[in-house]
C-alpha positions as CSV (number, residue, x, y, z in Angstrom):
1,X,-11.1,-14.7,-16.6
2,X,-10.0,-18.1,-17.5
3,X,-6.9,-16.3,-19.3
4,X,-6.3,-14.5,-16.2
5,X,-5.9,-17.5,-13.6
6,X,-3.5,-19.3,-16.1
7,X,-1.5,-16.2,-16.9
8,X,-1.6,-16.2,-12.7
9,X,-0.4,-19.5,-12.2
10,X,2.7,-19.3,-14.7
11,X,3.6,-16.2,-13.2
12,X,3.8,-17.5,-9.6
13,X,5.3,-21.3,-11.1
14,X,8.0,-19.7,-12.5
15,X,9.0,-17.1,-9.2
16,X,8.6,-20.0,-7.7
17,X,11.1,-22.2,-9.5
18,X,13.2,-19.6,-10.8
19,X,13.7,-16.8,-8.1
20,X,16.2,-15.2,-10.2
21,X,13.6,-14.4,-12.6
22,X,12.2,-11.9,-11.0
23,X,15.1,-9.3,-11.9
24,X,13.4,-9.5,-15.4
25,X,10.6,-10.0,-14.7
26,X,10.0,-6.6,-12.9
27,X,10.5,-4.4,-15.9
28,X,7.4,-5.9,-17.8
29,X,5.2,-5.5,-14.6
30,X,6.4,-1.9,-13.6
31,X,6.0,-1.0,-17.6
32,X,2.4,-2.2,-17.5
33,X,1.8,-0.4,-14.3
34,X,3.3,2.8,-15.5
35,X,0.5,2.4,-18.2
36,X,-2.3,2.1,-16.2
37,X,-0.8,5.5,-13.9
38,X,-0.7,6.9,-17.8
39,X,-4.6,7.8,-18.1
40,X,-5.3,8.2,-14.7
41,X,-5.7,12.1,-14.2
42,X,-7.7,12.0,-17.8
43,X,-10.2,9.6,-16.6
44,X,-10.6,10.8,-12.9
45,X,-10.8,14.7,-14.5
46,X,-13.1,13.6,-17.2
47,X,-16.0,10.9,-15.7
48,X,-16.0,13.2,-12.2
49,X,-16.4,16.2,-14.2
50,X,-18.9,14.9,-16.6
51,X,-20.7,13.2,-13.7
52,X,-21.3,15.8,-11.1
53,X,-22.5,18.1,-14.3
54,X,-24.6,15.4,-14.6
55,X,-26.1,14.5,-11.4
56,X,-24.7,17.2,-9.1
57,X,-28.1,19.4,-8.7
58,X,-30.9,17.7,-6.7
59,X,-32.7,20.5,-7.1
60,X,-32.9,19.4,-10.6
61,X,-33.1,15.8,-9.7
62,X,-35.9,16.3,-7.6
63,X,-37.3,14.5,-4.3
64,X,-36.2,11.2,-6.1
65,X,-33.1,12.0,-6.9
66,X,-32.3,13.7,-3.5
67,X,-33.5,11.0,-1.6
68,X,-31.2,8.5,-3.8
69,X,-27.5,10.7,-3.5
70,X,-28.4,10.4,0.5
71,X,-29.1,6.5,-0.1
72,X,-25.9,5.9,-1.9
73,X,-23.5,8.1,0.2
74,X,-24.8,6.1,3.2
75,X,-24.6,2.5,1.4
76,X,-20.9,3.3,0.3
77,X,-19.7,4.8,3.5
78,X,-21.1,1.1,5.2
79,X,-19.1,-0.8,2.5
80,X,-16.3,0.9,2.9
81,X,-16.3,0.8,7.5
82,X,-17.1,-2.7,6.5
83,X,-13.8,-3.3,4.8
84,X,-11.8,-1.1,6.9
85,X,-12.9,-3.3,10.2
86,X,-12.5,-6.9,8.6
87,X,-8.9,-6.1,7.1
88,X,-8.3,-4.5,10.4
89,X,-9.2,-7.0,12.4
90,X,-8.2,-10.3,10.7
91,X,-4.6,-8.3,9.0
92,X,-4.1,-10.7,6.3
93,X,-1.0,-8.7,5.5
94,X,0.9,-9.7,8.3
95,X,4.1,-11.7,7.8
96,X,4.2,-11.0,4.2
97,X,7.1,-9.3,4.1
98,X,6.5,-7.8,0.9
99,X,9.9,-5.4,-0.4
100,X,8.8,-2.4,-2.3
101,X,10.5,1.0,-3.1
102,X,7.9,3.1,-2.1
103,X,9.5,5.7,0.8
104,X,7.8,5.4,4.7
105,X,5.0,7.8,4.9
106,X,5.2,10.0,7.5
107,X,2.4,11.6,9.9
108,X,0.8,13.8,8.6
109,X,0.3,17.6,10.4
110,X,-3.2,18.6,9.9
111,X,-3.2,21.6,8.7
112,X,-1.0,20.9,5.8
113,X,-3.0,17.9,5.0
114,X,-6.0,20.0,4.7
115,X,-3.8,22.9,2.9
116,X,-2.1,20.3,0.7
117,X,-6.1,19.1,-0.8
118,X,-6.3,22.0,-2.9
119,X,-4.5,22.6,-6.1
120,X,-2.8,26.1,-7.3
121,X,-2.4,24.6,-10.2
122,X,-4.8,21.3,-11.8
123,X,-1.6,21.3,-14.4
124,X,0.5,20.6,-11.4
125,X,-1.8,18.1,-9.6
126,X,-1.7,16.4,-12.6
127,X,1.5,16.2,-13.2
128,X,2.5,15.2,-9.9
129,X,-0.6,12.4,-9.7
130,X,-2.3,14.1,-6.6
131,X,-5.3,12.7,-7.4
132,X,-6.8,14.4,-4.1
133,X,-6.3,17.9,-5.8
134,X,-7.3,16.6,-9.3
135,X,-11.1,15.1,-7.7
136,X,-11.7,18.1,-5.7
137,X,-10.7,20.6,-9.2
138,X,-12.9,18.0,-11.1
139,X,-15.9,18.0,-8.1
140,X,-16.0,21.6,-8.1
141,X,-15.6,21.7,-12.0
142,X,-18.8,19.9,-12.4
143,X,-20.8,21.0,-10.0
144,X,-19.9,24.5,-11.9
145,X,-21.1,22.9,-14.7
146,X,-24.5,21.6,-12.7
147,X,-24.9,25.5,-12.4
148,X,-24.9,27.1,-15.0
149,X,-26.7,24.4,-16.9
150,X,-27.4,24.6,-20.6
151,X,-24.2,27.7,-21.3
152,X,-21.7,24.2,-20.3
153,X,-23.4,21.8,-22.4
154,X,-20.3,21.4,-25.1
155,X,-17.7,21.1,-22.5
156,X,-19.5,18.7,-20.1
157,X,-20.4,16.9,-23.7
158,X,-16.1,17.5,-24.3
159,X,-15.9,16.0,-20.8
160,X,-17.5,12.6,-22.2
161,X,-16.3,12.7,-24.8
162,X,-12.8,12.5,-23.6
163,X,-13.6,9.9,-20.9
164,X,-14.9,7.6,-23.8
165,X,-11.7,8.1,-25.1
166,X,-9.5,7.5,-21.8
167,X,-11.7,4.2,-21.5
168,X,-10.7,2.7,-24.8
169,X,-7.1,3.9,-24.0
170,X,-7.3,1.6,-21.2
171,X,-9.1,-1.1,-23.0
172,X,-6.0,-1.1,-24.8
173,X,-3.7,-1.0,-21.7
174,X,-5.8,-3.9,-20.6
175,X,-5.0,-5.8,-23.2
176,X,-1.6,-6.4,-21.8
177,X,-2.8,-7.6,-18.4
178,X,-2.1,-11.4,-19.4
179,X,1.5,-10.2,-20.0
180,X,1.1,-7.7,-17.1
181,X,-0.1,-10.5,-14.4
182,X,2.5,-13.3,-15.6
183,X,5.5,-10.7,-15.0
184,X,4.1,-9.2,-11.8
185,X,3.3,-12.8,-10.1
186,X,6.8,-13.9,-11.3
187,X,8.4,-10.9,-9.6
188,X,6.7,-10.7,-6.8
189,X,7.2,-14.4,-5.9
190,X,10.6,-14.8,-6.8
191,X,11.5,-11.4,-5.1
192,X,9.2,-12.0,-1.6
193,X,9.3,-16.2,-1.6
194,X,6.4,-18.5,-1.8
195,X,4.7,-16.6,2.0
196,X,3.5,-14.5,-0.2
197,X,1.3,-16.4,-2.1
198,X,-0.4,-17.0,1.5
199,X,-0.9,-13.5,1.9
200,X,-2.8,-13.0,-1.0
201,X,-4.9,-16.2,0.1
202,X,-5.7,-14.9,3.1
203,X,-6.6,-11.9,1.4
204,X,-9.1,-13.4,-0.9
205,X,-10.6,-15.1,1.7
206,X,-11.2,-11.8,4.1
207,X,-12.3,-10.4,0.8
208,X,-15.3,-12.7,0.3
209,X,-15.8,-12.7,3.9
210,X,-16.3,-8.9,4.1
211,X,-18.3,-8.6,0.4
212,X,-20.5,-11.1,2.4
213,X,-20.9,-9.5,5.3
214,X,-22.2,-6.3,3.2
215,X,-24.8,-8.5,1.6
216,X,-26.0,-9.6,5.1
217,X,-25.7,-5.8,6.2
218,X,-25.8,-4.1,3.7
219,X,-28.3,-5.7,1.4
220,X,-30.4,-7.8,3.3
221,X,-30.9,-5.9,6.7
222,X,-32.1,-3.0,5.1
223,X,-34.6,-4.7,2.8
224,X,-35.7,-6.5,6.3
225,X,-36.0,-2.8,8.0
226,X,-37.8,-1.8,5.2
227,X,-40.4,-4.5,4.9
228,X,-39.1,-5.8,1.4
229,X,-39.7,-9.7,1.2
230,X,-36.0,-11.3,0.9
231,X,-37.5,-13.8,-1.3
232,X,-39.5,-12.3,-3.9
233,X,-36.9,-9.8,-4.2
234,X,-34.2,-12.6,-4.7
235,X,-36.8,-13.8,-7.2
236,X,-36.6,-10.5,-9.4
237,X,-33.0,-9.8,-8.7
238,X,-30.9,-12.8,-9.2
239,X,-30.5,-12.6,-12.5
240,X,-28.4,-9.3,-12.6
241,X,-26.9,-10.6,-9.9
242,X,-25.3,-13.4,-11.7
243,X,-25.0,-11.4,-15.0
244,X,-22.4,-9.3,-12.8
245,X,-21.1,-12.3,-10.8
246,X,-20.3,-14.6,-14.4
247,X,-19.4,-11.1,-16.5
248,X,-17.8,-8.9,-13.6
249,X,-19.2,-6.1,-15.4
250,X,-21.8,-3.9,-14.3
251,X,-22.4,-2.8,-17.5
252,X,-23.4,-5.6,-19.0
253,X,-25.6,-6.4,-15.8
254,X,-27.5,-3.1,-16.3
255,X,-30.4,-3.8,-19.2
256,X,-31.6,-6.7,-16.8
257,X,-31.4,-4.5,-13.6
258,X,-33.2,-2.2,-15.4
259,X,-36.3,-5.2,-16.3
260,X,-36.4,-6.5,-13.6
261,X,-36.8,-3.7,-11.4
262,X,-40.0,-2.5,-13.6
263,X,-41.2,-6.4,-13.6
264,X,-40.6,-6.4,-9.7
265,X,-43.4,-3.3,-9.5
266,X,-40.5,-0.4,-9.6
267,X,-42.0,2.3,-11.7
268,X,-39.8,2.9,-14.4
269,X,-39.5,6.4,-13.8
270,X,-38.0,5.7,-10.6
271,X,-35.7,3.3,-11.6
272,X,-34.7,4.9,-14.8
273,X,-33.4,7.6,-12.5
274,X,-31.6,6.0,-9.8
275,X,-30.1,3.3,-11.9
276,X,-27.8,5.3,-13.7
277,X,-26.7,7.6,-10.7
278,X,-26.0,4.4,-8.8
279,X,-23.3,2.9,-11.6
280,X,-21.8,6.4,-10.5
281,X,-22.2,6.9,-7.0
282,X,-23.0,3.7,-5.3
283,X,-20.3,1.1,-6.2
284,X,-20.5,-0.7,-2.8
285,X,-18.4,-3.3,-3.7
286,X,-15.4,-1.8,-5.7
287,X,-15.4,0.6,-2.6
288,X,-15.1,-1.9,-0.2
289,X,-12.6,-3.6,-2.3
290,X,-10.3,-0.6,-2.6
291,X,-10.0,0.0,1.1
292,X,-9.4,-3.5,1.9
293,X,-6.5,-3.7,-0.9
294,X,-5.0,-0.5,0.7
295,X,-4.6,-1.6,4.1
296,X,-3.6,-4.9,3.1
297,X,-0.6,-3.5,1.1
298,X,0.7,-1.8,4.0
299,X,0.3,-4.8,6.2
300,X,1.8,-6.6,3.8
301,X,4.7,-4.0,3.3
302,X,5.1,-3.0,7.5
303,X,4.1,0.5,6.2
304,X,2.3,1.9,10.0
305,X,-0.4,4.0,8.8
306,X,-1.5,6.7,11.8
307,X,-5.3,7.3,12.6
308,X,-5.2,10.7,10.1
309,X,-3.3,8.9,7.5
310,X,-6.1,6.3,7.4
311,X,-9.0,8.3,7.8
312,X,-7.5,10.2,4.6
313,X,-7.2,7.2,2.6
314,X,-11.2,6.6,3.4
315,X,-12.1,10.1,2.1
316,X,-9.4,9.8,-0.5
317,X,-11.5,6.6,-2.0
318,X,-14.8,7.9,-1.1
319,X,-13.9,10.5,-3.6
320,X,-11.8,8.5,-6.2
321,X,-14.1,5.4,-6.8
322,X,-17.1,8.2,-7.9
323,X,-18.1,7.7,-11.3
324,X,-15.7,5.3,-13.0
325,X,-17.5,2.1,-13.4
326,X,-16.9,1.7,-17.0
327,X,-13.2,1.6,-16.6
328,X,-11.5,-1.3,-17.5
329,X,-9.8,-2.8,-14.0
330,X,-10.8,0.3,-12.7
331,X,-9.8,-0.6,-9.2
332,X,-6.3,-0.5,-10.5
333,X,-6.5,2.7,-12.1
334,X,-7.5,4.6,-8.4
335,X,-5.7,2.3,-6.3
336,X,-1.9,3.5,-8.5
337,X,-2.8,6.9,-7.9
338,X,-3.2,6.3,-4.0
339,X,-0.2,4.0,-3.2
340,X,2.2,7.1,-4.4
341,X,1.1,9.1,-1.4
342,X,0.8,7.7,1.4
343,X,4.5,5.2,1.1
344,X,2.6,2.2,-0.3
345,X,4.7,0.2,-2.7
346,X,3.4,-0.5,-6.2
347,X,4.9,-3.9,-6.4
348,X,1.6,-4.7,-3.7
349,X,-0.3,-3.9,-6.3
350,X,1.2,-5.8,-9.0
351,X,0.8,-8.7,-6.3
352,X,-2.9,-8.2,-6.0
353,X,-3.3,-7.7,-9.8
354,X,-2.6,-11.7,-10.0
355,X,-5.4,-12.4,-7.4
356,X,-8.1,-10.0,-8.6
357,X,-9.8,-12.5,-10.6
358,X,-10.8,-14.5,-7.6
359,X,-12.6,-11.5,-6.1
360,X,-13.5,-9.6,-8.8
361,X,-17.1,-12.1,-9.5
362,X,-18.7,-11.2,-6.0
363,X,-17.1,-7.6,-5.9
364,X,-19.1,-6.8,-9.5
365,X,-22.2,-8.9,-7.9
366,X,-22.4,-6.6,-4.4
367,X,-22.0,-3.5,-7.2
368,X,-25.3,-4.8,-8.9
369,X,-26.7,-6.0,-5.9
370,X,-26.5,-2.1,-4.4
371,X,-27.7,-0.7,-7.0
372,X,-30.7,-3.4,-7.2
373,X,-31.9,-2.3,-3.6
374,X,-31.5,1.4,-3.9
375,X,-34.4,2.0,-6.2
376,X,-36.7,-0.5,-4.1
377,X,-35.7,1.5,-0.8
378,X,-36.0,4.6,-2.4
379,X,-39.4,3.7,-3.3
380,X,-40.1,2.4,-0.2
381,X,-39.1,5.6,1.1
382,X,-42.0,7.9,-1.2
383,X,-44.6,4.6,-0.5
384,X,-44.6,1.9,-2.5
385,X,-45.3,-1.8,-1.2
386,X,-46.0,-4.8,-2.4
387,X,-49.4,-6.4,-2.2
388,X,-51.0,-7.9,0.2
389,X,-50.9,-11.5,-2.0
390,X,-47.3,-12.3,-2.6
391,X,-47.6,-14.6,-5.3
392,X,-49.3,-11.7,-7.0
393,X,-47.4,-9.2,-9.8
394,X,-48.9,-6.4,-8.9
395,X,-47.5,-4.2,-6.8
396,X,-48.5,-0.7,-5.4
397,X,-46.6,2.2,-7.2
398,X,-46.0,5.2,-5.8
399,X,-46.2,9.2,-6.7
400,X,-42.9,9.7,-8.1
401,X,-43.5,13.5,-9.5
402,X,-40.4,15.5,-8.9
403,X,-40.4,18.2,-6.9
């Protein structure tokens, strides 16, 4: 992270000083972010497909697992109306003035939007970067896959393999993102003037302000709704919680997750199911994240979104951020595949690229966070409660047989 900020700073020191830098600069951040478009219809095709084989039956899954799809589509969609209304409201993008060389969206007619979601051809969609096309192929794909069970084993096990695959390619990509940062805060700062760099402030700030305003809502009010004691479950919790907030990686945050939930009284048959199904399906704050950075890019860039156009975008990364938590600036990754569409200019992206490490620490900590609450409500839900005594370990299990 450390790299990041200083490869941040020299970026936006030298567009600063040196305006004319940004002429050269450009090339170096546009290559980088032609990378990261490189490997994005592999990785959405691959992890959606592989995940909805995966997860895609709760008749399989059981009552549990049921009970926990309903859970995270609920948590997600509140993360996400969360984001929508704060960047709405407070418009950090405002006065930016960023210049980009994306085309004006136009309105879209309704019909053809709804048309224009499903491919002909997953070759084409591909080629073209509709990612729309590509998650609904790749939805339907795997849930195909759920069907038929065992007779898809080797592709779904081709499907993750591949993804494995398009993750280490963009391990690789990210390997440039000191390089990537420097050149993109160096362009966009020379090309847009200093203002910008009080854009992205404001940005971070209504970023934290909204991640915390989903732990208030999102995390807190439903343990209090529930009957969940806030502070034994901060007791348990905290140390995911900062694994994620000092790593920003749910990954590494998930063997402690996974302990403390049993050690809080979560029987690990419960958690040992929901846990894994929310890394793919309830990334609360990466979705909250995405919508905010999308509507602050066409503030930023006077791009006038209508009511369809932004409803879209919504279902658009409702879809997109499913099952691809183990990529590598992941948010990056959907968020290129978006811009395209609907007239966004990629050089906003490049811009937040340089501020991502300021937000990225809570964003991975809400993700954890999420997913630490989802298997206590879910339990909740079939019974469990905690003793009477709360100093006590114990806690009251309940019947988690599948039905």
């Amino acid at each position: 992270m450390t790299h990041l900020l200083a490869a941040m700073a020299a970026g936006a020191l030298l567009g600063w000083q040196f305006p004319g830098i940004a002429d050269y600069a450009a090339p170096l951040a546009n290559a980088f972010l032609r990378l990261v478009q490189s490997v994005i219809a592999p990785v959405l095709f691959t992890t959606l497909v592989a995940s909805f084989a995966r997860g895609g039956r709760p008749a399989e899954l059981g009552r549990i697992g049921a009970k926990s799809l309903v859970w995270f589509e609920a948590s997600t969609t509140l993360a996400m109306l969360i984001g929508w209304v704060v960047v709405t409201m407070l418009r950090p993008g405002d006065g930016v003035g960023l210049k980009g060389t994306a085309q004006a969206a136009t309105a879209p007619n309704f019909a053809a939007v709804v048309e224009n979601m499903f491919p002909s051809s997953i070759v084409s969609a591909m080629a073209r970067g509709d990612v729309l096309q590509i998650v609904l192929f790749s939805v339907a794909l795997g849930l195909a896959c759920a069907a038929i069970g065992p007779r898809a084993e080797v592709f779904v096990r081709f499907c993750e393999s591949a993804s494995q695959v398009a993750f280490q390619y963009t391990r690789f990509v990210m390997k440039f993102a000191v390089i990537g940062i420097a050149a993109a805060m160096a362009s966009a700062v020379g090309a847009n003037g200093a203002g910008i760099l009080v854009g992205l402030g404001k940005f971070v700030a209504a970023a934290w302000l909204a991640q915390l305003l989903f732990t208030a809502l999102g995390v807190m009010v439903p343990l209090l709704f529930l009957r969940i004691p806030l502070a034994r479950f901060w007791q348990f919790m905290r140390e995911p919680f900062f694994i994620a907030f000092g790593t920003t990686s749910s990954a590494a945050a998930i063997p402690s997750t996974l302990t403390q939930l049993e050690r809080y009284g979560i029987p690990p048959a419960l958690a040992s199911l929901t846990m894994p199904l929310g890394i793919s399906f309830n990334l609360c704050g990466s979705a909250l994240h995405l919508v905010m950075a999308s509507f602050f890019v066409a503030q930023a860039a006077g791009v006038s979104l209508t009511m369809p156009q932004q409803l879209m975008i919504l279902l658009t990364l409702k879809l997109t951020s499913k099952g691809v938590a183990g990529i590598p600036r992941a948010n990056f990754v959907i968020l290129s595949s978006l811009f395209p569409a609907y007239g966004l200019p990629l050089e906003g992206l490049a811009a937040l690229l340089g501020v991502d490490a300021f937000i990225d620490t809570i964003r991975t900590g809400n993700n954890i966070l999420a997913n630490c609450v989802a298997p206590a409500a879910i339990a909740r839900w079939e019974g469990w409660r905690p003793t009477a005594a709360p100093e006590s370990d114990a806690y009251a299990a309940p019947d988690v047989r599948q039905a």
